[in-house]
N, C-alpha and C positions, 0 to 999 in steps of 0.2 A: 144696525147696532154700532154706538162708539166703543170703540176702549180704548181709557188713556192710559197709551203703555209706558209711558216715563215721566208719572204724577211721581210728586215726591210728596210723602205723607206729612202734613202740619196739623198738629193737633193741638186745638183751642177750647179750652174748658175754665171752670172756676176752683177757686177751694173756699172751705168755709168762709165767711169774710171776716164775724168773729176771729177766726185763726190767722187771716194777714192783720186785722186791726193790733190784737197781740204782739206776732212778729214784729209787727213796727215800729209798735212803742219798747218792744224789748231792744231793737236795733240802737231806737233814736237814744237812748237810756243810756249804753254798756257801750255803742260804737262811736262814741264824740272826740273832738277834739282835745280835752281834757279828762279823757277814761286814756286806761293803757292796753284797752283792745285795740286793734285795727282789724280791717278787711279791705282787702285790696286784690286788685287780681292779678297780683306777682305774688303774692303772699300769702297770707296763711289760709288754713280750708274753714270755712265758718262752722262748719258742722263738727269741728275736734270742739265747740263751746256749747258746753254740757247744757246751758242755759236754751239755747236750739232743739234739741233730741226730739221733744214731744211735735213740734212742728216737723222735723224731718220724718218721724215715724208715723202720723198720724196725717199728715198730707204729701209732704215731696216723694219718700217713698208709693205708697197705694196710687198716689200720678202717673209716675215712672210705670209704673206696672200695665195700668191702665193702657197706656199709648204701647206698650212693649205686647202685650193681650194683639195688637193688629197686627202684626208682625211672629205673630205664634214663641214667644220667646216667653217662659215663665221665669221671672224673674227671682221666683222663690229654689229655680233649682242653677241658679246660675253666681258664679263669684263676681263680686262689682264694686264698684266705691262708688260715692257719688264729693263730690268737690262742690262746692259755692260761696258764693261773695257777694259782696252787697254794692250796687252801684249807682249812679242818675241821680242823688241828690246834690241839689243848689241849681243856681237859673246858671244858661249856657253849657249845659251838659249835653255830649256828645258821643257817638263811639264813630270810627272807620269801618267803613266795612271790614270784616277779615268774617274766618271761621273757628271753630274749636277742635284744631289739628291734636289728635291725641286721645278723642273722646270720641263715643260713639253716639249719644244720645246729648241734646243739650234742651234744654228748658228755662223763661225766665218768670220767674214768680214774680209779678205785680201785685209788692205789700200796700201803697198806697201812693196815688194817680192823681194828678190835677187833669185832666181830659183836654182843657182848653188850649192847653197850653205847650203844643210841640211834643218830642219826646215819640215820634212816631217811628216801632221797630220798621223796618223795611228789608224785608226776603226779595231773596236774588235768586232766576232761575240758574238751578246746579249745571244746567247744561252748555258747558261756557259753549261760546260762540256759533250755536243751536240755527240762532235768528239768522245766518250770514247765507247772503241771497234771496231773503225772503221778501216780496212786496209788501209796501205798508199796509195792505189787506191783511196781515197774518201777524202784524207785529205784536198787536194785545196779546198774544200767544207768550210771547217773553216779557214783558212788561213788570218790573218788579210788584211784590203785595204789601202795601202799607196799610197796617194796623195800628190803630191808636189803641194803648191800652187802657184798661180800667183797675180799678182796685180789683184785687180777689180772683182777675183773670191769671191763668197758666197757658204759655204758647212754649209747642217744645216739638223741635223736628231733628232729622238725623244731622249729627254736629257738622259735616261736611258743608253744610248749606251757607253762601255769604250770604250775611248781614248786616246790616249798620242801624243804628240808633239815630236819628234828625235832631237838633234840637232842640232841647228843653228850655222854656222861657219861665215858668213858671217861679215859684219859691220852694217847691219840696215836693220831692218824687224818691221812692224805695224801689229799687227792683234786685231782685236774687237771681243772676243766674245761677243756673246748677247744670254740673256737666255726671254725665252718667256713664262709666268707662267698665266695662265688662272684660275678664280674664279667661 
């Protein structure tokens, strides 16, 4: 028997697509250049916009819960906020690796995907310098996980984890992280 004692849980599922197709064009609508919304991720929480609600309640939340169900944590009896924003649109979009120091739960909702074209998240093992000593026989063991996303995909792991974003070459990609902070 194996057991892997220091898997760190990533949890990849869909949401309605209906409901990211929605999302996106409510984004692309209310979040432009010329609206006096913004979302940024120094700035304001996307979900204080009432226009959001039924998406947050009727997918980000029952997600959140979902991936919280492996970890024995009901979410319905617990205080939380949840925070997000809207990111990766235009070609040459990028992020650094970093984490989401402050949050316990982070997820990024893919409203709408070009596939071909870059934009690939990529998970770092949490266990910094794990691999040190190891022969190259053992290194796929550390080896970061790159997913490309799709519309309508949700990937959401404990917010400790580094990741980065590759670039995007494309013309138009939506993604929402949301971070999920428990009191």
């Amino acid at each position: 028997m194996i057991n892997i004692e220091f898997g760190t849980p990533v949890f990849d599922t869909k949401i309605r697509s209906q409901a990211a197709k929605d999302t996106a064009e409510y984004i692309l609508i209310n979040y432009n250049s010329s609206n006096k919304k913004s979302s940024n991720v120094s700035g304001d929480n996307i979900f204080d916009d009432e226009g959001l609600t039924k998406f947050k309640n009727d997918e980000v939340i029952p997600t959140f819960k979902r991936y919280c169900s492996y970890f024995n944590i009901d979410l319905d009896k617990k205080d939380y906020d949840l925070r997000g924003w809207v990111t990766g649109y235009g070609t040459n979009y990028a992020m650094p690796k970093h984490n989401h120091s402050g949050s316990h739960l982070s997820a990024v909702f893919y409203l709408l995907c070009e596939e071909t074209n870059g934009g690939d998240l990529v998970l770092h093992d949490p266990r910094t310098n794990a691999n040190r000593g190891y022969k190259d026989e053992f290194l796929n063991m550390f080896q970061p996980v790159r997913m490309t996303p799709k519309t309508g995909q949700v990937i959401m792991f404990p917010s400790f984890m580094y990741h980065n974003v590759e670039t995007f070459n494309g013309k138009m990609r939506l993604a929402m992280p949301v971070d999920l902070i428990m009191y």
